[in-house]
N, C-alpha and C positions, 0 to 999 in steps of 0.2 A: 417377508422381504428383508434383507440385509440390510442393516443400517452405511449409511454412509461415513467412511474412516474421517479421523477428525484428527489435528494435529494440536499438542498443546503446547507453552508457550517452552517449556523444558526439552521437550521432544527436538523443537525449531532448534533452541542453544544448543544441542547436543551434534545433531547435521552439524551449522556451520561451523562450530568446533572441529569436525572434524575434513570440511570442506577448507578452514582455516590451515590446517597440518599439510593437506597436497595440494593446495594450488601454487603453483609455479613463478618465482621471481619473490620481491621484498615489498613492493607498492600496495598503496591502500587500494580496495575497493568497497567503494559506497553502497550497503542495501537501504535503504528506506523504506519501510514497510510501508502499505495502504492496505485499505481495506479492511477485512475481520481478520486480520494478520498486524495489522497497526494494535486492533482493542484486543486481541489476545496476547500480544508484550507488554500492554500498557495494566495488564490483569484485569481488563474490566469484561471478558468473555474468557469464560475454560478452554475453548479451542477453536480453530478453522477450518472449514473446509480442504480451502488450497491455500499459498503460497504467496501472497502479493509483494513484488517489491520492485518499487522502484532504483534502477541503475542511473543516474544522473549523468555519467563521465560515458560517450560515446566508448571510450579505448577503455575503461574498465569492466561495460560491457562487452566486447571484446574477448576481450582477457578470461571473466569469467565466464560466458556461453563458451569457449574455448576449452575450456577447464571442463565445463557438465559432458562437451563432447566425450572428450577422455575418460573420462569416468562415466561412463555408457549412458549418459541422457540422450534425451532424441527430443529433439523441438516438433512436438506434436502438433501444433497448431501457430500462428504466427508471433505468439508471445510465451507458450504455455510448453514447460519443457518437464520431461517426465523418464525414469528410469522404467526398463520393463521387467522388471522384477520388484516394482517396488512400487506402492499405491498413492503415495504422496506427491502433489502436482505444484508444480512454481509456475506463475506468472511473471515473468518478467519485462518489466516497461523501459525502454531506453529515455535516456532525454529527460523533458518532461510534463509528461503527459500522464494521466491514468485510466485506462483503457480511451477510452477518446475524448477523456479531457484534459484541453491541456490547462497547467497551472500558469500561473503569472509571472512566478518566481521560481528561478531555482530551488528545489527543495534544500541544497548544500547550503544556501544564504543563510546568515546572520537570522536567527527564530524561527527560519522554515520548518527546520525537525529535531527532533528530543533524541538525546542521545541515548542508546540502551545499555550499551554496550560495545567495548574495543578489542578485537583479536588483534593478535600481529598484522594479517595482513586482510582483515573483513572489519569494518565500522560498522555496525547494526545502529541503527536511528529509525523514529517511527516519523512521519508528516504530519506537520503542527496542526494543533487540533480545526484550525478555522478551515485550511487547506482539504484534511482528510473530511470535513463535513460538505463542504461543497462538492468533491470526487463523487462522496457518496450521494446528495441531492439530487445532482444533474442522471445517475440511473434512477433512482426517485422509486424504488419497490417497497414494501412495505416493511420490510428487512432492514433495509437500508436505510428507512428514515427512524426505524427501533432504533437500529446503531447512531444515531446521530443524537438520539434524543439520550444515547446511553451517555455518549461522549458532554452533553450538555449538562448532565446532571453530574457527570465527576471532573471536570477539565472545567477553568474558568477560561470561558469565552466570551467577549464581549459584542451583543448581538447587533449592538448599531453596527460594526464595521465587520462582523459576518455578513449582514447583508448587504455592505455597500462591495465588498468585494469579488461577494456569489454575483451581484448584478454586473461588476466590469467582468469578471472570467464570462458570463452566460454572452457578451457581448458576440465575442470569440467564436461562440458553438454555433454550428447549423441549426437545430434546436433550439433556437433561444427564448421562445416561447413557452415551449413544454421546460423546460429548462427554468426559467423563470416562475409557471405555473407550480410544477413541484415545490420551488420555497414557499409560494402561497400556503401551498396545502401541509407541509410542516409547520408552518408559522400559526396557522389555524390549530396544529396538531399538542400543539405546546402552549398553545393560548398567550401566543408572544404580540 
């Protein structure tokens, strides 16, 4: 069986470098990574699968889904946009939300996200670490809560107010049970 292709964190800088050179006009647009796209800029994973990032600015998302058109991406699924020549997949989330949770805060706000990096006209920033652990909680696989517990051992997080926050966003979700039950069961996992 072929392994599945994996992007690393050099690889990513190297695209939006050059995503940075033809996209059209002078204006910033915001990516914010999530995901195992956040812990692979942050070096604490060798690579990703796919692509996650959040676009905060409705009109910068816009602008750059506008831009992949051109440059022969095809939004293959309702967030998930992909060249067909090429095996690297982006997620992309307007707003903000990640995949169906939504955050509290602006990711753009004052400590929402860690800055990585400034092109001309791309900010690369990753989702502050309390924010990308609860995105990843609330899908709650076993993956997911690795990554959290990776994020916990190298990121200082303060967990009283990781959980008081996980509890008002879980408010929010349809799910908020299972949503809830997930922190149990990392909280158990971490012996917190």
């Amino acid at each position: 069986m072929a392994s599945e292709y994996r992007v690393n964190a050099d690889e990513l800088i190297q695209t939006l470098m050059v995503w940075d050179e033809l996209i059209p006009g002078r204006e910033k647009i915001h990516l914010i990574a999530c995901g195992g796209t956040a812990l692979t800029l942050l070096g604490y994973k060798p690579s990703t699968l796919d692509v996650d990032f959040l676009v905060p600015v409705e009109n910068e998302y816009k602008r750059l889904t506008g831009f992949l058109k051109q440059a022969g991406y095809a939004q293959i699924s309702g967030h998930r946009w992909k060249r067909p020549d090429e095996i690297l997949l982006f997620d992309l989330f307007v707003g903000h939300a990640v995949f169906t949770t939504g955050l509290l805060d602006s990711p753009l706000a004052p400590g929402k996200n860690k800055k990585i990096r400034e092109f001309n006209k791309i900010y690369l920033g990753v989702l502050n670490s309390i924010d990308l652990i609860i995105t990843k909680l609330f899908r709650g696989s076993g993956a997911d809560m690795d990554d959290c517990k990776l994020l916990l051992e190298n990121e200082t997080v303060d967990l009283a107010e990781l959980k008081e926050r996980y509890k008002e966003t879980a408010k929010y979700e349809t799910g908020e049970e299972k949503a809830l039950r997930n922190l149990e069961v990392f909280l158990q996992r971490i012996k917190a």
